[in-house]
N, C-alpha and C positions, 0 to 999 in steps of 0.2 A: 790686791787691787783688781777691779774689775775691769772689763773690756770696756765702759764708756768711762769708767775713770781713765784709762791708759791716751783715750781717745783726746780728751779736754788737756789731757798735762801737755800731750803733741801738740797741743796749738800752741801758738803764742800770743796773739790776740783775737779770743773768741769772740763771735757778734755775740752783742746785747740785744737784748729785744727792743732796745732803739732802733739797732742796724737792721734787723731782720723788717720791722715796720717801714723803714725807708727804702728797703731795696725793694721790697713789695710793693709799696704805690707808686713806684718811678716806673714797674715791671706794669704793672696794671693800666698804669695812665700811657705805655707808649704802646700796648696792646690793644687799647681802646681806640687809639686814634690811624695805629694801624690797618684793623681790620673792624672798625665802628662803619655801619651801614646803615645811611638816614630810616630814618621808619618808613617816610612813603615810597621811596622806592624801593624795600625789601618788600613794602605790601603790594607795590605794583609788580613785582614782580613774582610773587606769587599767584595775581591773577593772568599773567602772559604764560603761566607755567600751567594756570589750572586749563585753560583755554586749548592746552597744545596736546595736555594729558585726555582732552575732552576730544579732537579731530585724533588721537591715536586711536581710541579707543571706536571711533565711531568707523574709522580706520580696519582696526584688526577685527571688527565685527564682521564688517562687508568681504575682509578677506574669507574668512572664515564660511560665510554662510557661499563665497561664489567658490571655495576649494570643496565642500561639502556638494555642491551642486556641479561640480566636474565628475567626481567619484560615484558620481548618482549616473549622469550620462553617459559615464564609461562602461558602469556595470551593465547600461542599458544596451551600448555599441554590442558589447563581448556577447551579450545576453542573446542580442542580434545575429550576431557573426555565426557563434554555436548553433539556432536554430534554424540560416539559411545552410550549415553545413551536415547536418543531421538528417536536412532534408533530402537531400541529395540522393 
């Protein structure tokens, strides 16, 4: 006897593929209506999403280009400092 024969004999009332059919679209249909999202507000809200991903970016750019433009003035301060102390 094999291991999924051993398996069916422990049952005692296996699902049919009736049962398995019915537990499946009761499972389907209260998952749909649980987490079902109208279409236009998933599309609207992809555009409040693309909008925000659009001010980030325009965002981390400015950071960016005024962190790059600190690192420019500091080497220019030090650059400074070194050559009023050189002079000495």
């Amino acid at each position: 006897m094999g291991q999924d024969e051993y398996h069916m004999e422990d049952r005692r009332h296996p699902l049919t593929d009736e049962d398995v059919e019915r537990i499946a679209d009761a499972v389907a249909k209260k998952t749909k209506y649980s987490f079902h999202i109208e279409e236009e507000l998933h599309y609207n809200s992809h555009k409040r999403l693309d909008k925000l991903l659009e001010v980030y970016d325009s965002a981390a750019s400015a950071f960016t280009k005024a962190f790059i433009a600190v690192i420019i003035i500091g080497m220019l301060v030090l650059a400074g400092i070194g050559i009023t102390k050189g002079a000495k």
